[in-house]
Steps between C-alpha positions, in 0.01 A plus 500: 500500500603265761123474621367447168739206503407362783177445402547309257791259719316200637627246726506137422196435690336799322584383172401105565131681618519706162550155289226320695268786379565517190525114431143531665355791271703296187232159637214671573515705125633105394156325660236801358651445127451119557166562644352721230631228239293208702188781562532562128512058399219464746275693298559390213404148637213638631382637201558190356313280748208729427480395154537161551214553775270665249609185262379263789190650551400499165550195496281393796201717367569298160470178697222623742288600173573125341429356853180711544361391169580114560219300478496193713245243461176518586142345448372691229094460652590796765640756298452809610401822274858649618694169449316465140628857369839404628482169282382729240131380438242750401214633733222300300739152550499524878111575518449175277716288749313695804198452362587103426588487844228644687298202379739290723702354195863427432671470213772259521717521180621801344319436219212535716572794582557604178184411416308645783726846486524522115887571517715508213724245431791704570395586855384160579868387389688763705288474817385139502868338585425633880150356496507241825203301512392242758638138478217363415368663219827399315304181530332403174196351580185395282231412769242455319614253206422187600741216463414207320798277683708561788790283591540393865815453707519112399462631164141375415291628252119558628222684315399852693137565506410860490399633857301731573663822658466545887503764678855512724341689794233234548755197432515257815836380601385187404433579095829704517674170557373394170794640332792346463764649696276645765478274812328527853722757678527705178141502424467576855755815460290611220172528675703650798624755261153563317353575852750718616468731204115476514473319166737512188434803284680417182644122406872634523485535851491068533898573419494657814445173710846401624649173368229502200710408222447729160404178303262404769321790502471515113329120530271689766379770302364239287214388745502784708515882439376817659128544373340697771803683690364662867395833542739683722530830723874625396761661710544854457869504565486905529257440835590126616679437790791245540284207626244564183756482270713203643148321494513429090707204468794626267576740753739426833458788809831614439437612142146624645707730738695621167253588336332711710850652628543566114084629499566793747870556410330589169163620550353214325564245246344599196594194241550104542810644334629596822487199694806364304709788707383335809768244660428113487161567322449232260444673201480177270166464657419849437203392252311299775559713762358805300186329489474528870582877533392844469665821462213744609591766728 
């Protein structure tokens, strides 16, 4: 009996090791319960920062669908038959306009383009806010209309005879300075110009000329207009090199160089269309410089 007792008699150093253990079981069964409750919160907060994830990226496929079907501007002349179905037009509209411009015409209004495509009014209304044309055919001009009276700067009245219509590409610098407004060095730039581009192929391309003012060039087209334009070889961008291309006026080396980085990056460029995705290309001049280009591969 007195060994069973002694068993259980501990010394104070004994029983100070006991109460150590225990307090130590007692924190470690403390610190699992706390655990478990934080294991337990944390997912629950992950479950719910997976809804709120699916929530977000709804919402980006919502705003990648609105961004995808955005519609920027654009020059409706070089619309593609894939960017035409995504403005909605039918097959037959985008032959018309395809057909219109394989004859090397523009339209330059949308109700032009209404007429060539034979859109309904309802399309034409939806599509024709993001129409961007060039500056100048904002321009209403009536060329041919003679004027019975003009008024000069000193604000005289004289009588304007009728001229007879020459042809721009065989004007001298010296009949050039027969208009008002155009003096020697700018009649000088213009034949410089004319040169350089081999001859002018439409009239529009006098607004090209730099420091021709608008109003100056309207008085021009009076006397002078494109009757005989050149016959030229045109650059097939596809097959070109960097030099060819930088050789048409409109074009500087470095945008050359991007567009035949962009050629073989893409295995061709199959529409004018295109070109606007090419950096610094001046695609406000995209009418002219059409007429000087070929997509054949």
């Amino acid at each position: 009996m007195n060994n069973f007792k002694s068993h259980f008699k501990f010394s104070k150093q004994e029983r100070s090791g006991i109460f150590f253990l225990l307090l130590l079981l007692i924190t470690v069964q403390v610190g699992y319960f706390f655990c478990q409750i934080f294991k337990t919160d944390a997912t629950v907060s992950l479950i719910v920062n997976d809804d709120v994830q699916q929530r977000i990226d709804s919402l980006k496929m919502a705003s990648n669908r609105v961004e995808k079907h955005q519609i920027f501007p654009f020059n409706p002349n070089f619309i593609t038959d894939y960017k035409g179905y995504t403005l909605g037009m039918s097959v037959e509209e985008i032959d018309r306009l395809h057909q219109f411009r394989a004859q090397d015409k523009f339209v330059n209004s949308a109700e032009e383009f209404q007429k060539v495509t034979k859109a309904s009014d309802s399309l034409i209304k939806a599509i024709s806010v993001n129409f961007k044309f060039p500056e100048w055919t904002k321009k209403n001009r009536d060329y041919a209309k003679p004027k019975s009276k003009v008024e000069d700067s000193r604000g005289r009245e004289d009588l304007e005879f009728a001229y007879k219509v020459k042809d721009l590409n065989e004007a001298t610098a010296e009949e050039l300075m027969t208009i008002y407004g155009i003096g020697e060095k700018l009649s000088a730039r213009i034949v410089k110009f004319r040169d350089r581009l081999g001859g002018f192929l439409v009239d529009e391309q006098l607004y090209d000329v730099y420091g021709l003012e608008p109003d100056v060039v309207e008085r021009t087209f009076g006397r002078f207009k494109v009757l005989n334009p050149p016959k030229i070889e045109k650059i097939n961008i596809n097959e070109a090199s960097v030099s060819q291309i930088s050789k048409l006026v409109y074009l500087q080396r470095s945008v050359a160089q991007s567009i035949v980085d962009y050629r073989n990056l893409n295995g061709g460029i199959t529409s004018f269309d295109e070109l606007s995705k090419i950096e610094n290309f001046p695609i406000e001049k995209i009418d002219r410089i059409a007429l000087y280009l070929s997509l054949k591969k």
